[in-house]
Structures are given as C-alpha cells and as structure tokens.
KEFI-385729 format. One line per 3 residues: their letters; for each residue x, y, z of C-alpha. Coordinates in Angstrom, 1 decimal. Layout:
BEGIN
A) X:Y:Z  ...
END
This chain:
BEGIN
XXX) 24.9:-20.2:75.5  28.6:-20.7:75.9  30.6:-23.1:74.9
XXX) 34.5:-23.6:75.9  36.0:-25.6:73.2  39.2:-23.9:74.1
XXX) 41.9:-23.4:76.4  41.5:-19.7:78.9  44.5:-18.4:76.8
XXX) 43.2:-19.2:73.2  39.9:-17.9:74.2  41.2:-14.7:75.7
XXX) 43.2:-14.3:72.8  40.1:-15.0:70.0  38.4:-12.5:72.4
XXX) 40.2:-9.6:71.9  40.8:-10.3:68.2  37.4:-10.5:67.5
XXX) 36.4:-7.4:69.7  38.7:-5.3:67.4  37.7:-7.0:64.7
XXX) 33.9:-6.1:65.2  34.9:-2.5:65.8  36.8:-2.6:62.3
XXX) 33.5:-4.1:61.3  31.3:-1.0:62.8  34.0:1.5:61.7
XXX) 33.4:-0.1:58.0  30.0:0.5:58.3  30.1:4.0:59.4
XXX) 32.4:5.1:56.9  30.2:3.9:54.1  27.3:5.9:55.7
XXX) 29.2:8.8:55.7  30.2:8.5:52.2  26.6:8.1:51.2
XXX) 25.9:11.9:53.2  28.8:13.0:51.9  27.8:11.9:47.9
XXX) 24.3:13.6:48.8  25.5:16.4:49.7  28.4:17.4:46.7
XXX) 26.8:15.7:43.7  29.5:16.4:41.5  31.3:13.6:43.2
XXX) 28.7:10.8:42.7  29.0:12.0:39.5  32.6:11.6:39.1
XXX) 32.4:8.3:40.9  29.6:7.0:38.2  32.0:8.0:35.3
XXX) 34.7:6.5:37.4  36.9:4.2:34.6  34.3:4.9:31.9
XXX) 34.9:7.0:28.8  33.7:10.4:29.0  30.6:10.0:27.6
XXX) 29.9:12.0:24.4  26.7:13.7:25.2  26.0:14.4:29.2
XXX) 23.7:11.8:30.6  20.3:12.0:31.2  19.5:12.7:34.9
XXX) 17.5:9.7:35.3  20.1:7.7:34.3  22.3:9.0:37.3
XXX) 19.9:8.3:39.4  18.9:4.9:38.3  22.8:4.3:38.1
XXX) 23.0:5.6:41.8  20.4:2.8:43.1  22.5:0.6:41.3
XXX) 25.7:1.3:42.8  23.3:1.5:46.2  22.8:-2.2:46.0
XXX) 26.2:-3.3:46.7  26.8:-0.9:49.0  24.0:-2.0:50.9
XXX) 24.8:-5.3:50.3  28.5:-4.0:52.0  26.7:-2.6:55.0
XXX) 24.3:-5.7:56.0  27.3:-8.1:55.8  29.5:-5.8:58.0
XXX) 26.5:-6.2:60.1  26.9:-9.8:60.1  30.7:-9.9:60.8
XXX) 30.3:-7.5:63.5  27.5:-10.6:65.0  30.1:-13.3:63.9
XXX) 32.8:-11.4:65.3  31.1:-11.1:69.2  29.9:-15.1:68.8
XXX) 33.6:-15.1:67.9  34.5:-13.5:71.1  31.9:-15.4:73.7
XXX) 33.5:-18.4:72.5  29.9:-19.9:71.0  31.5:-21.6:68.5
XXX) 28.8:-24.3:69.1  25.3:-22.0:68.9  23.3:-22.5:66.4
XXX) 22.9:-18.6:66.1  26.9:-18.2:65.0  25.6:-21.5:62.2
XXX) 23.2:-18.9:60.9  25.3:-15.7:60.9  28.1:-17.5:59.2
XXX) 25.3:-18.8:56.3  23.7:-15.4:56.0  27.6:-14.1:55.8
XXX) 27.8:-16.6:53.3  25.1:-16.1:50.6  25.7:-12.0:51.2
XXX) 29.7:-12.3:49.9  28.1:-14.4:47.1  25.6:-12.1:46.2
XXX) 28.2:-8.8:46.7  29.9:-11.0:43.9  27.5:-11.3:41.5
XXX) 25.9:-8.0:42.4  29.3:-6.3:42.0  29.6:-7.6:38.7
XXX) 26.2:-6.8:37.2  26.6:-3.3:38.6  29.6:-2.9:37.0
XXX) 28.5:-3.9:33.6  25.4:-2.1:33.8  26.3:2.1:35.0
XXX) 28.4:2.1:32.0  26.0:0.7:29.6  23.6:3.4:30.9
XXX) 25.9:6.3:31.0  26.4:6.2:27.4  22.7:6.4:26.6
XXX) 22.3:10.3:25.4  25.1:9.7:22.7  24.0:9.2:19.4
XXX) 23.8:6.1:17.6  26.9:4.2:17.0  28.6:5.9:20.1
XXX) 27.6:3.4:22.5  30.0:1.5:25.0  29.9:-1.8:26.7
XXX) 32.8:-2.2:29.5  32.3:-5.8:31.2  34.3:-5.8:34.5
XXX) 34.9:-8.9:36.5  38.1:-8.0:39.3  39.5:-10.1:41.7
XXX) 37.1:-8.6:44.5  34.4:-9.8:43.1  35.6:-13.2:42.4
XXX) 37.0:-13.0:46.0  33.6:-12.6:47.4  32.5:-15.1:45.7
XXX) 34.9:-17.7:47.0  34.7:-16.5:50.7  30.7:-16.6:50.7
XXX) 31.1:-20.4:48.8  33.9:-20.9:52.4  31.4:-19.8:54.6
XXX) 29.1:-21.6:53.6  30.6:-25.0:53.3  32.1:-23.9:57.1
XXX) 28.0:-23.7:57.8  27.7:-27.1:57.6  31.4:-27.7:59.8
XXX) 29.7:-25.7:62.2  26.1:-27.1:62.2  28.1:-30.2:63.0
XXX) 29.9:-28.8:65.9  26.3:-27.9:67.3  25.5:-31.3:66.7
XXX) 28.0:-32.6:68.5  28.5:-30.5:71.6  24.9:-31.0:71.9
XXX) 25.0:-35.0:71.9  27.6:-34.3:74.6  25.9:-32.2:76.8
XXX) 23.5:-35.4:76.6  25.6:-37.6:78.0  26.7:-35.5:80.8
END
C-alpha cells in the first residue's frame, strides 16, 4: 500500500535515490559473494586475511583452527549480507513512498537489531581469530589482541537509530491509518 506523505518532486527525487541506493545495496552483496568464491578457491588468501594484523604466529596453525576461524569470520559476513538484504527492502519501501506500511516498520527493526549484532559480532570475532591462531605455539607464546574500531561502534549506534526510528515509524502507521478512518 502507498502512501503519499510527500510532494510529486520529493517523492520522485527519494525515488531515484533509493533505486540506486538498493542497487549499491545488491552490488554490496554480490561483491562479498564473490569474495567468499574467490577465498575458496586461492586459500592462501583466507589465510593471509586470518593473520591479517596479527603477529606471525610462531608455530603454523593447526588446520582446524583456520577453519573454525573461517566460520567465524563467516558470521559477520553473513551478518553483512542479510542486512544488505534488508537495505535493499528498505531502500524500494523507500522508493514506493510507504513510509507508512507496517512492512518498512519491520525492515527498519530487523535493519536495526542486524547493525547491532554486526557490532558485537564484529568485535567478538575480532578478539577471538587471533586468540586461536596462536594456539600451536608453545607455552608462554600466546597472544591476546582485543579490537574494538569505530565500525563496530558505528554499527552499533545506527542499529540503536533504527531502532528508536521503529517506533517513529510504527507511529506514522498509526497515524495515517487513524486518518484513513476518518476519511
């Protein structure tokens, strides 16, 4: 259902913005599912991306640990690719002009809780490939890097936006929807 809170012009011009947005959206999601072929195929590079701003470890790894450490590093990637997913849905709400369906209310909360998530994910996946990489070296050669970057925190604020915009949304619903009543 459709909505127009907004002048032709306004909505034209939201329209196209988020019709290139959602194609940014796809495009993000296709390069990340390329990079996951790409990784499969020339394992050298998921390992160099594992050791990526770690100290070479002094014994090679194990290669379970490089493969526990790549479901690890899967999780936020996956993470990455569902919430793309969900901006590509907000994105063409965006563009229909349903600011007022429930449906964009739910794709902005699920947005939401996945850029939380991504945060916290992000962060424990950070900590926890280079506590495992380590794990062949002999005692005392152990290593424990704690990362926490501004992307993380980032996703942590937007997902906390979206969802307090959830609820200035729901309330939009509400309201177009008491004036359809009257109508």
């Amino acid at each position: 259902m459709t909505t127009q809170l907004l002048p032709v012009t306004s909505a034209k011009r939201i329209g196209r913005l988020a019709r290139i947005a959602e194609a940014i959206a796809m495009a993000a999601i296709i390069g990340v599912l390329l990079y996951v072929v790409y990784v499969a195929v020339f394992p050298a590079e998921l390992r160099a991306m594992m050791l990526l701003g770690i100290p070479s470890p002094i014994t090679e790894p194990p290669v379970w640990v490089f493969g526990l450490a790549s479901l690890l590093t899967a999780i936020p990637a996956g993470l990455f690719v569902v919430s793309m997913w969900q901006v590509r849905k907000l994105f063409r709400y965006l563009a229909q002009g349903s600011f007022a369906d429930a449906g964009f209310t739910t794709t902005l909360r699920r947005l939401g809780w996945l850029a939380v998530c991504g945060g916290v994910v992000g962060f424990a996946v950070r900590t926890l490939v280079p506590l495992l990489m380590p794990v062949a070296n002999p005692p005392g050669q152990k290593m424990l890097i704690i990362e926490f970057n501004s992307g993380q925190v980032a996703s942590l604020i937007m997902g906390l936006l979206f969802l307090v915009f959830t609820h200035v949304f729901a309330e939009v619903t509400r309201m177009a929807e008491e004036n359809r009543s009257f109508i």
